[in-house]
C-alpha positions in Angstrom: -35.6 -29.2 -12.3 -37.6 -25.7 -11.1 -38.3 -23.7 -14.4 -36.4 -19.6 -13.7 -38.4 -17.3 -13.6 -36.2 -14.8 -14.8 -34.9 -11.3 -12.8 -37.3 -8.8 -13.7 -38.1 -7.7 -10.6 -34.4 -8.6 -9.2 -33.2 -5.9 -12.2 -35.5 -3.2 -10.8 -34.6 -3.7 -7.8 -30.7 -3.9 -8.5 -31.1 -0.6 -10.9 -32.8 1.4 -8.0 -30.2 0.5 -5.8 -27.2 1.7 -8.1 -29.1 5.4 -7.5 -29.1 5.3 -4.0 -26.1 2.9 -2.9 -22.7 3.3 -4.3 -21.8 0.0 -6.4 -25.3 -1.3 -5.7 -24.4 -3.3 -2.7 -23.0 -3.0 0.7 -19.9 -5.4 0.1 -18.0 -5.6 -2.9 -17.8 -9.2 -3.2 -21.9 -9.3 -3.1 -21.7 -6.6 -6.3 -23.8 -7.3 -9.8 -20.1 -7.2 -11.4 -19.6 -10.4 -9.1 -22.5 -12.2 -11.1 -23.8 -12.3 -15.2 -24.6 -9.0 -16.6 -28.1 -8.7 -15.5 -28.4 -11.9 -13.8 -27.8 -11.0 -10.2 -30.9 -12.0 -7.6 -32.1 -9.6 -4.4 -33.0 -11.8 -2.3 -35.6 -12.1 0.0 -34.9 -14.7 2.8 -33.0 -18.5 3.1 -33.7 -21.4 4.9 -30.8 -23.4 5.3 -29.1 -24.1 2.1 -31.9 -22.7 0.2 -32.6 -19.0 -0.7 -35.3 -17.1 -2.5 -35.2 -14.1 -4.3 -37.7 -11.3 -4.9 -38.9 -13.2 -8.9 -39.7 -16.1 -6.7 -37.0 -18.4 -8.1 -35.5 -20.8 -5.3 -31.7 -21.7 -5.4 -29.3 -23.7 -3.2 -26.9 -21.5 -2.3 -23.1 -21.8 -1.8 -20.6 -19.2 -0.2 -23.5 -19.0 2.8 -23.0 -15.0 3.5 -19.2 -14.9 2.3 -18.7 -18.0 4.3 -20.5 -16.6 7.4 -23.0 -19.2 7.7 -21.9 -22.9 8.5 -24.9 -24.7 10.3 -27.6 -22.7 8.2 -29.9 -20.2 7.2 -32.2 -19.8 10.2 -30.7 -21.9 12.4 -33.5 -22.4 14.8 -31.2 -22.9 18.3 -29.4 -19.5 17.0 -32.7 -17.9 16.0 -34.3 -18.7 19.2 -31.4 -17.7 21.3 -31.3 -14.4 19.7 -34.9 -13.8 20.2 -34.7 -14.2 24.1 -31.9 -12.2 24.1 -33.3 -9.4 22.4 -36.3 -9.3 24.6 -34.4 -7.7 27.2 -32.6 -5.0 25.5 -29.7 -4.8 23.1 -27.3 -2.5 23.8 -26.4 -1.0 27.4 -24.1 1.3 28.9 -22.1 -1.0 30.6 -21.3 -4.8 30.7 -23.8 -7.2 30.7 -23.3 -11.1 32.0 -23.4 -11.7 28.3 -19.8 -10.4 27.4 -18.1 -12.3 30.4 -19.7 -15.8 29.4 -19.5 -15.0 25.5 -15.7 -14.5 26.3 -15.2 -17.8 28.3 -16.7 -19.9 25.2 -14.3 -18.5 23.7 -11.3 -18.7 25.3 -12.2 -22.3 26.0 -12.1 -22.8 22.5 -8.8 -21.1 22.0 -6.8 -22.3 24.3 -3.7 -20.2 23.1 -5.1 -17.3 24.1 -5.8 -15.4 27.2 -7.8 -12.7 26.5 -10.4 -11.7 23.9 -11.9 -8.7 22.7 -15.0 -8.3 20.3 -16.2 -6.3 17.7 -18.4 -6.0 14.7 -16.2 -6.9 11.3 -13.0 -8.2 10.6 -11.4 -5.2 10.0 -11.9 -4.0 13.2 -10.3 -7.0 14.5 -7.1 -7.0 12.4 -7.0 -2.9 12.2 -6.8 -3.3 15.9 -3.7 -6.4 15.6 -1.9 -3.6 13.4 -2.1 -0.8 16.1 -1.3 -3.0 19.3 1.4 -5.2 17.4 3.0 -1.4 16.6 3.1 -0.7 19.8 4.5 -4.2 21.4 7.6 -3.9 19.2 7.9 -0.3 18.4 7.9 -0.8 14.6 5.8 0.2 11.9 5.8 -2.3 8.8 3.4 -5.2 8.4 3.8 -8.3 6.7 0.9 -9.7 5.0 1.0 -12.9 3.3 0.2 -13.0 -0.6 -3.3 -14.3 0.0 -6.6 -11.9 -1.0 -7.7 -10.0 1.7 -6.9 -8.7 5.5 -9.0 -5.3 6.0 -11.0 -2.7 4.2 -8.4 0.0 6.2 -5.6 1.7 4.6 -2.5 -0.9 5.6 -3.8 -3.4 3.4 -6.3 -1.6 0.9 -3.2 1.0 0.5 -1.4 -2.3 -1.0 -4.6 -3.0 -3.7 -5.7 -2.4 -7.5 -8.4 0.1 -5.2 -5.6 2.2 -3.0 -7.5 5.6 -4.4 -7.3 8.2 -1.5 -5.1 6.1 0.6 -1.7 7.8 1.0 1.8 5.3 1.2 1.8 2.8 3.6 4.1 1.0 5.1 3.0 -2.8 4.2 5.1 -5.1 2.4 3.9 -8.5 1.4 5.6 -12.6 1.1 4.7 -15.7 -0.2 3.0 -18.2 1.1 5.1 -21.6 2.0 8.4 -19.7 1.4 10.1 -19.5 4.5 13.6 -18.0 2.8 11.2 -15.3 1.5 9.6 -14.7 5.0 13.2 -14.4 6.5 14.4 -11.7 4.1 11.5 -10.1 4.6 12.0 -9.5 8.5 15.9 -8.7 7.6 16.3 -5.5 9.5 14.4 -5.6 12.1 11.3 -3.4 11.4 8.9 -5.8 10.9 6.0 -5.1 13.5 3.4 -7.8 12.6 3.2 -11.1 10.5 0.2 -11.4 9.6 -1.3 -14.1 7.7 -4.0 -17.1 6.7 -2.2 -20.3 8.2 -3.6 -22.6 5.4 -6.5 -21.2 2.4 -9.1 -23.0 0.4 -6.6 -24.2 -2.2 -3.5 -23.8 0.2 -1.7 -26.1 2.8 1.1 -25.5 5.1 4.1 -27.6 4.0 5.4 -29.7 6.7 7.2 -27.6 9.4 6.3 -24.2 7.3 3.5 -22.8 10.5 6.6 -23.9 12.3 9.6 -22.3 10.7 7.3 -18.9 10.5 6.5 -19.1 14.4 10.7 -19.5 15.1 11.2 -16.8 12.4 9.1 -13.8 14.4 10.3 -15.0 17.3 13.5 -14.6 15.8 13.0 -11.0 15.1 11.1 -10.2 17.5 7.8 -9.8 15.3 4.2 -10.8 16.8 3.0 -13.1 14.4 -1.1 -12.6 13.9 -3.1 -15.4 12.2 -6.3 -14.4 10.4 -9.2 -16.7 11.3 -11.9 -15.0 9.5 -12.4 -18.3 7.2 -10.9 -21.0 8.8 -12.1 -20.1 12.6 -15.4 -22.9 12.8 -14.6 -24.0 9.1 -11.3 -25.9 9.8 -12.5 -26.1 12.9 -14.0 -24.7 16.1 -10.7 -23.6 17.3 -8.9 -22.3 13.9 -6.5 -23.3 11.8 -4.4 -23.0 15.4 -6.1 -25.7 16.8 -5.7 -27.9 13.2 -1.9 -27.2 12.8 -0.2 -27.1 16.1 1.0 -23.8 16.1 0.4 -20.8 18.6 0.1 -17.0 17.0 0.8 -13.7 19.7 -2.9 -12.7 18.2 -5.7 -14.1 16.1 -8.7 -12.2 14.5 -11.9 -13.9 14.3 -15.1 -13.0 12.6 -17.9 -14.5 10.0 -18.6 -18.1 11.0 -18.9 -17.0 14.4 -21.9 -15.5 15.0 -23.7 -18.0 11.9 -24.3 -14.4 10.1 -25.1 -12.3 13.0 -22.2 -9.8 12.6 -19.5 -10.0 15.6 -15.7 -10.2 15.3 -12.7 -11.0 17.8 -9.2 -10.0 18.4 -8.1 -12.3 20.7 -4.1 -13.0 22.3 -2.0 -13.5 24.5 -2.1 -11.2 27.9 1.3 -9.9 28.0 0.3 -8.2 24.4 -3.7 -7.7 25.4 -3.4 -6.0 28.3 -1.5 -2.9 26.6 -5.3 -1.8 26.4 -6.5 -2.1 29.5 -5.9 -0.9 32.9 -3.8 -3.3 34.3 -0.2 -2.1 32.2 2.5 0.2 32.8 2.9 1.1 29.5 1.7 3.4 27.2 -2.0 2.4 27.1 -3.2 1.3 23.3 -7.1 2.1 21.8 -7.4 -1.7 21.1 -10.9 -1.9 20.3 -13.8 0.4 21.4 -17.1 -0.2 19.5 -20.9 1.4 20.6 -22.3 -1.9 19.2 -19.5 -4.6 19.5 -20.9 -6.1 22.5 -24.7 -5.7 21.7 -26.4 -8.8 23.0 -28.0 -10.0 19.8 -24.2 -11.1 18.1 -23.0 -12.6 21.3 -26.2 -14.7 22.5 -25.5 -16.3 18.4 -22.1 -16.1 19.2 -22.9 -19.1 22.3 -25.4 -20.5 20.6 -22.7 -21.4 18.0 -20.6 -22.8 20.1 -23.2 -25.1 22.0 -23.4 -26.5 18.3 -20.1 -27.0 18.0 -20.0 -28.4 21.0 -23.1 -31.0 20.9 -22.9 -31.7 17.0 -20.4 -32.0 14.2 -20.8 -29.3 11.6 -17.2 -29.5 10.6 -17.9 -33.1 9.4 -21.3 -32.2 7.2 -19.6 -29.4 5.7 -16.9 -31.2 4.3 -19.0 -34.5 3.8 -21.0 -32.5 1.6 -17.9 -30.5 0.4 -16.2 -33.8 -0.9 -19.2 -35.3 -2.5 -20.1 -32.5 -4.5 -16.2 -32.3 -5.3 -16.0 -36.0 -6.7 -19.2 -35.6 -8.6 -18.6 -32.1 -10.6 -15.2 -33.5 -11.3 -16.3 -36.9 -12.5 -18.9 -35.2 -15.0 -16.0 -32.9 -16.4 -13.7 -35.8 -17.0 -16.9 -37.4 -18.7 -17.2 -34.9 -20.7 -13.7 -34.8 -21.6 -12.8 -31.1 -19.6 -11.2 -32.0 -16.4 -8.8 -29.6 -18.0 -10.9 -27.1 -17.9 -13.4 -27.1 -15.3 -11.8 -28.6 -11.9 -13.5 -28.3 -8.7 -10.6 -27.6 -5.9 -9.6 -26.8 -2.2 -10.7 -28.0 1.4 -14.2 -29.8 1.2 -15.7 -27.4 3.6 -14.0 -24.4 1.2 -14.6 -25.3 -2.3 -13.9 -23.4 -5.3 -13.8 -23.9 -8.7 -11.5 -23.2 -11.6 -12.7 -22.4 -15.1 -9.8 -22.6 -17.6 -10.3 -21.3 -21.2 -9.7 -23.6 -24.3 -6.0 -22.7 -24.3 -5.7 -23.6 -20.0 -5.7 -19.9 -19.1 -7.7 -18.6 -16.0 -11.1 -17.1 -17.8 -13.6 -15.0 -16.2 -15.6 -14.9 -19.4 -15.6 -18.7 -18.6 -16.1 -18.4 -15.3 -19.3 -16.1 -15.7 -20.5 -18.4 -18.2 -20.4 -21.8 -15.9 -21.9 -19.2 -12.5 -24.5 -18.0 -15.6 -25.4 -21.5 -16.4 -25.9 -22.6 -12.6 -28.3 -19.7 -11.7 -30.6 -20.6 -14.4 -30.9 -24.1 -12.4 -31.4 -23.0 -8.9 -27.8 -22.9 -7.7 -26.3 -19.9 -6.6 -22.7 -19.7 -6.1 -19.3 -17.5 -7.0 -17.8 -20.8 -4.7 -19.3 -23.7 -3.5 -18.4 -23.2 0.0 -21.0 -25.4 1.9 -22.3 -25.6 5.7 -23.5 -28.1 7.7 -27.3 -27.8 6.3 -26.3 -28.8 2.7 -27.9 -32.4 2.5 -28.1 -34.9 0.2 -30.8 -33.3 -1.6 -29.4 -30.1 -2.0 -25.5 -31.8 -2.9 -27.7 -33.8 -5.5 -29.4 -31.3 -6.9 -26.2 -29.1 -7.2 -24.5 -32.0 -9.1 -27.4 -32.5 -11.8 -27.1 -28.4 -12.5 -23.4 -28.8 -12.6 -24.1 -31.6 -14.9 -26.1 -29.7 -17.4 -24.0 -26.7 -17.0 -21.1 -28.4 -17.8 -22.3 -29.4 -21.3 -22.8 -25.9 -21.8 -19.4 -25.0 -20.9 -17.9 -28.0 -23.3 -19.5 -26.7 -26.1 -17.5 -23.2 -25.3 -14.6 -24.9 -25.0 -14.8 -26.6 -28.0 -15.9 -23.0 -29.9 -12.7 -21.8 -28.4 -14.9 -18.7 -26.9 -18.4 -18.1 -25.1 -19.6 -15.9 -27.9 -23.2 -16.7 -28.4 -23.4 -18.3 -25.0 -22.6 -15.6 -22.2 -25.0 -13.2 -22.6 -23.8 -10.4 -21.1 -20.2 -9.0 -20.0 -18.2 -11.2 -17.7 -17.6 -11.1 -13.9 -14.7 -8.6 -13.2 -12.2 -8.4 -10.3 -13.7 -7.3 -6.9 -11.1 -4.8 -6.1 -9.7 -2.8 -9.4 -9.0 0.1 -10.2 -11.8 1.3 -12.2 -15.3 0.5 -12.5 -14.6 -1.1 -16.5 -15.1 -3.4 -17.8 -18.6 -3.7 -16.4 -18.9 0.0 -15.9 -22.7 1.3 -15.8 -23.7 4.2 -17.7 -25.2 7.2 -16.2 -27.9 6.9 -19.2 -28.8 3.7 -17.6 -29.5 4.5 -14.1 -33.0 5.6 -12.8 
């Protein structure tokens, strides 16, 4: 196995950054606090399961841009289809060809839809769900499934451990699988929106549940909107929707589409769509209306992901890959006597993992030990989400650092704590409150 290098340089780096960008990163979820106290790597570029960083220390890397990337870093058909779009201009000041094929892929992929709108990020995507279902059904309160996250704008952040400067909103949340809960909560009739993941990593549908929620908005005359952030080209091309049967009034789409280049979609049915174009009666709705949401860089990746889908199988490799790596980490932890412990879970192309303290209690002092333990053997991962590129090589080489890793992590367990063997303060919570526990000091900043 490569010998680390360390993270000298990735420290510097990461310490200059915390001056000039607040949180030191761009996205939460990519924050230091996400990774060992002083173990975080800046990287430098990826090739496709494989990233560098800026100490020159190679890793295989899982999560692939917050699960943006499923055939690869670099993908060379993407690459090259982005380069020739490029080379004739990027953003316009009115329609190119581009947006009208771009949407047809699409909609030929979604065949429950009818119309399809595209932006940059998710939240643009579901921000605009929230205003058009509001004005379809002339309510105000959204339903959001108990699952993590929907939008960085103030109906679903409002409803977070980070709501500071958001003022009440009017979201209210239900479990997922519960259809008596669901019903209750659209007792009243002022329910605008559903809005929900129809299955998770670690979470399927129940027979007839996708079903019973469709009847129930229907019922009450709420739109019901499915989030296909993650499982839009990870369950499959077509979404969860296309895996499970069931039609939504709206979907959002975003990530996996583009294979990292950033582009999003709100797509729906037409009856509902058209309430933002020029073809309605009706109060007109300000759907989505983006400088840079149909610059041609996103949407020529955008096509050339979909001729992948098309011509190859990346749904199969991901969770080929997904379920090898599964049965191998859990067959060294029952080896090693902590299958208790340490259990690798969820859809093979959407792993996670679970790190259980001595008593069986959710740890992330655990948890940063086992991701602390990985990095210093060329694996990279808060997840081990995979993509299409992960190989045999890299799915072995992730199994001997889980192997070694793991003893590590037995020898906690048998301690009964990671004292002496984390050596910094554990992971903490994306979205809380306040910046403790792994708070930076001004004294420390440059």
């Amino acid at each position: 196995m490569t010998v680390h290098r360390g993270f000298e340089r990735s420290n510097e780096l990461q310490a200059r950054l915390h001056d000039l960008v607040p949180g030191g990163a761009h996205t939460y979820a990519r924050g230091a606090d996400q990774y060992p106290e002083s173990m975080a790597p800046i990287l430098v570029r990826g090739t496709g399961a494989q990233v560098w960083d800026v100490d020159g220390n190679r890793y295989v890397e899982y999560g692939m841009g917050l699960r943006s990337v499923t055939l690869g870093h670099g993908y060379g058909p993407v690459q090259t289809a982005v380069s020739r779009a490029i080379a004739d201009g990027v953003s316009f000041s009115r329609p190119t060809e581009l947006e009208l094929l771009a949407a047809q892929d699409f909609l030929s992929l979604v065949p429950g839809a009818d119309m399809v709108k595209f932006a940059k990020n998710g939240s643009d995507a579901t921000t605009a769900a929230v205003r058009l279902a509001r004005a379809v059904t002339g309510r105000t309160t959204i339903a959001v499934c108990d699952q993590p996250f929907f939008s960085v704008d103030d109906w679903f952040i409002g409803t977070t451990e980070m709501a500071g400067g958001i003022p009440a909103v009017d979201t209210v949340k239900f479990p997922y699988n519960d259809l008596d809960a669901l019903a209750a909560t659209l007792t009243g009739g002022c329910v605008a929106a559903v809005f929900m993941e129809a299955a998770t990593a670690v979470a399927e549908p129940l027979p007839g549940y996708l079903e019973g929620v469709r009847a129930l908005c229907d019922r009450h005359g709420a739109l019901l909107v499915f989030d296909e952030m993650i499982t839009g080209f990870r369950w499959s091309a077509g979404g969860a929707q296309a895996v499970y049967g069931v039609t939504p009034d709206l979907s959002c789409w975003g990530k996996a589409m583009g294979n990292g280049f950033p582009i999003s979609a709100l797509a729906g049915k037409r009856e509902h769509m058209e309430r933002g174009g020029l073809r309605t009666d009706q109060d007109r709705v300000f759907l989505l209306s983006t400088t840079h949401g149909p610059e041609t860089s996103a949407l020529a990746a955008f096509r050339a992901v979909v001729h992948a889908y098309r011509t190859e199988d990346p749904v199969a490799r991901m969770e080929r890959a997904g379920r090898t790596l599964a049965d191998g980490v859990n067959a060294i932890a029952a080896d090693l006597g902590i299958a208790d412990s340490l259990q690798v879970r969820g859809r093979p192309s959407c792993l996670i993992y679970r790190t259980l303290d001595a008593e069986g209690a959710p740890s992330q002092a655990f948890r940063t030990l086992f991701i602390q333990e990985l990095l210093v053997r060329g694996v990279l991962g808060q997840s081990f989400v995979t993509s299409a590129a992960h190989d045999a090589d890299a799915i072995t080489t992730t199994i001997a650092a889980c192997a070694e890793a793991a003893e590590v992590y037995r020898r906690a367990i048998e301690r009964g704590t990671v004292d002496g063997l984390l050596r910094g303060r554990p992971v903490a919570p994306a979205l809380r409150r306040t910046a403790a526990p792994r708070q930076i000091e001004a004294s420390t900043l440059r």
